[in-house]
C-alpha positions in Angstrom: -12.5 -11.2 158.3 -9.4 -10.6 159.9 -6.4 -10.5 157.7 -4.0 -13.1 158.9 -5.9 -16.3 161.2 -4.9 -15.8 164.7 -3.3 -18.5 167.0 -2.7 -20.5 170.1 -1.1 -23.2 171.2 -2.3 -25.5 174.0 -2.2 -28.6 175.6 -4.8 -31.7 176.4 -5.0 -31.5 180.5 -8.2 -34.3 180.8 -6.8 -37.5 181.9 -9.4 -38.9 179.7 -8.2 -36.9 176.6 -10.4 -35.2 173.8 -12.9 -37.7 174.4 -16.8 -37.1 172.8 -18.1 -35.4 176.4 -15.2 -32.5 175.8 -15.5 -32.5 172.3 -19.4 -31.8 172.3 -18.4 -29.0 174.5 -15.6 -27.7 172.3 -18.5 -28.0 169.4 -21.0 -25.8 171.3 -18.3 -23.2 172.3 -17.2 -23.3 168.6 -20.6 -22.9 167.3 -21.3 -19.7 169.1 -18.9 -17.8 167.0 -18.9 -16.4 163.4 -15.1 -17.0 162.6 -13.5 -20.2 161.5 -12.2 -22.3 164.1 -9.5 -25.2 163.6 -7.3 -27.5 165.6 -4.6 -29.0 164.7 -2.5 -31.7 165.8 0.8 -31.6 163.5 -0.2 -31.9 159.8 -4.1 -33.0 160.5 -6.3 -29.8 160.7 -10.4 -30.1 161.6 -13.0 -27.7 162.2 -14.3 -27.3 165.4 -17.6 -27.8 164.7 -17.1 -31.2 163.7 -17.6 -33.7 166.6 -16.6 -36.6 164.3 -13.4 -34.7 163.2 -12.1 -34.0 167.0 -12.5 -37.5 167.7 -10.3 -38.6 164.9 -7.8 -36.4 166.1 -7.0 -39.2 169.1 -5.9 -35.9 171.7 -5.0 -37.9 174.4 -3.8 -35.9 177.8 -0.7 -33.9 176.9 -1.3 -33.8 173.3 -0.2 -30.5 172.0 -2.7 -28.9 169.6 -3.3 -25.9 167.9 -6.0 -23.6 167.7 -6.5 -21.4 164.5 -9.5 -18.4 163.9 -10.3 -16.3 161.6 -12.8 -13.9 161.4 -14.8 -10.9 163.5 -14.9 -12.2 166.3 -11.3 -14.6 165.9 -10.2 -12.8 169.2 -13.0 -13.6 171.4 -13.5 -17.3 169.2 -9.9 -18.3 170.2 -9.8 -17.1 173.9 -12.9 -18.9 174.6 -12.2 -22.3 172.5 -8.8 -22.2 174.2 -10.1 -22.7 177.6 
């Protein structure tokens, strides 16, 4: 595990927000990875790998959110979540 979680910032661009079609594919992305993966949206943190969770977020287009990894592969986790 990496020492320190890396992170990013980014912002909801689908008109639609983070609605369950995105969020399934955030999920799958997510899963593919060993590290931990997080969003957050101010104070509320989920996992990524909880479909239920990133729908309870309410990310609607231009929601700022933050991505969080930690782990082997954090690096490659968070570049790939990010897009």
């Amino acid at each position: 595990m990496t020492s320190q979680p890396l992170q990013r910032s980014v912002r909801v661009l689908n008109r639609q927000g983070l609605h369950a079609r995105p969020a399934d594919l955030l999920v799958r992305c997510a899963s593919g990875y060993q590290s931990e993966i997080f969003l957050h949206k101010g104070p509320e943190q989920v996992d990524c790998r909880s479909i239920l969770s990133l729908l309870t977020l309410g990310a609607t287009e231009g929601t700022e959110l933050t991505i969080t990894a930690e782990g082997a592969d954090a690096p490659q986790a968070l570049e790939a979540v990010s897009q």
